[in-house]
C-alpha positions in Angstrom: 1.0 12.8 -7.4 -1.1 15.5 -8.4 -4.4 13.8 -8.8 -6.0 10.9 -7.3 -9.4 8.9 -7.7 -10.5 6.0 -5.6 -13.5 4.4 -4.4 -14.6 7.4 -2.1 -12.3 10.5 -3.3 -12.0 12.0 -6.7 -9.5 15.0 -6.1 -6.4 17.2 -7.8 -4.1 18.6 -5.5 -3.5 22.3 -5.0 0.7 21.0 -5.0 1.9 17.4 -5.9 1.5 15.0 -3.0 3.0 12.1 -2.1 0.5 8.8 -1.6 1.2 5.5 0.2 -0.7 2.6 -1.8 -0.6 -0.3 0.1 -1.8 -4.0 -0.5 -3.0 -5.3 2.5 -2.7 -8.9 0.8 0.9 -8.3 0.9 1.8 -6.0 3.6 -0.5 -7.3 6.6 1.1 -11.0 6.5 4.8 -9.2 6.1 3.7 -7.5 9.0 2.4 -9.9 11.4 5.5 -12.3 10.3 8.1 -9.9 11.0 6.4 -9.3 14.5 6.0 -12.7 15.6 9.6 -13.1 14.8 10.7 -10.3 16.8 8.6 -11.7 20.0 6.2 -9.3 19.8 2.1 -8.7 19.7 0.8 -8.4 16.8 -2.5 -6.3 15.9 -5.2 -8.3 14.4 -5.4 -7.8 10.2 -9.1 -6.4 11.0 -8.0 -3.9 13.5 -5.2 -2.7 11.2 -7.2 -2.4 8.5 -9.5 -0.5 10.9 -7.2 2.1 12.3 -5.8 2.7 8.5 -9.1 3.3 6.6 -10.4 5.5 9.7 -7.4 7.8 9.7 -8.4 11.4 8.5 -5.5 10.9 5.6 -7.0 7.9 4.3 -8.3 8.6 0.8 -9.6 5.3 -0.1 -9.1 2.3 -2.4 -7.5 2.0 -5.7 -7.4 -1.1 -7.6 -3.9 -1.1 -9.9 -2.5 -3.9 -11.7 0.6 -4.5 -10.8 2.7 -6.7 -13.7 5.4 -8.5 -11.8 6.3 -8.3 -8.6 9.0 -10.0 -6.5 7.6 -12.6 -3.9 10.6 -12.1 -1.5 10.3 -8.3 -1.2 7.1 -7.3 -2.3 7.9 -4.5 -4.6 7.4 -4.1 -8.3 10.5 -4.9 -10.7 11.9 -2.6 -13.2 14.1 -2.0 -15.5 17.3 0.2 -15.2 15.0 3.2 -16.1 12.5 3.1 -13.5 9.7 2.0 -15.7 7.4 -1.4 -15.2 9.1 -4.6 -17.2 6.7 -5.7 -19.7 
């Protein structure tokens, strides 16, 4: 990624970078699931939302649409080409 705007950043990138977007709606319940089935603590979803969005790399939020996703795995579907089904 060589650019990136969000709700607090607006910035290009002397080199391309490579950004993490991650939906908490999707990834905080995958989380907390996976850990109670392992037998272990799990953080609050306020306190991981905390320790993310106060981390010096944090560069804010970005509201995409996403088109389809799979409910098992979380992840956008393609097609054979890499690009977004329709």
């Amino acid at each position: 990624m060589e650019s990136i705007k969000t709700d607090l950043v607006d910035v290009v990138f002397d080199e391309p970078k490579n950004v993490i977007f991650i939906q908490y709606s999707r990834i905080i319940p995958l989380y907390r699931k996976h850990g109670k089935e392992q037998g272990e603590k799990v953080l609050p979803t306020d306190s991981i939302k905390y320790y993310l969005e106060n981390d010096k790399r944090y560069l804010g939020k970005k509201y995409v649409a996403f088109k389809d996703i799979d409910p098992k795995t979380g992840i956008e579907i393609t097609n054979s080409d890499g690009k977004k089904e329709a």
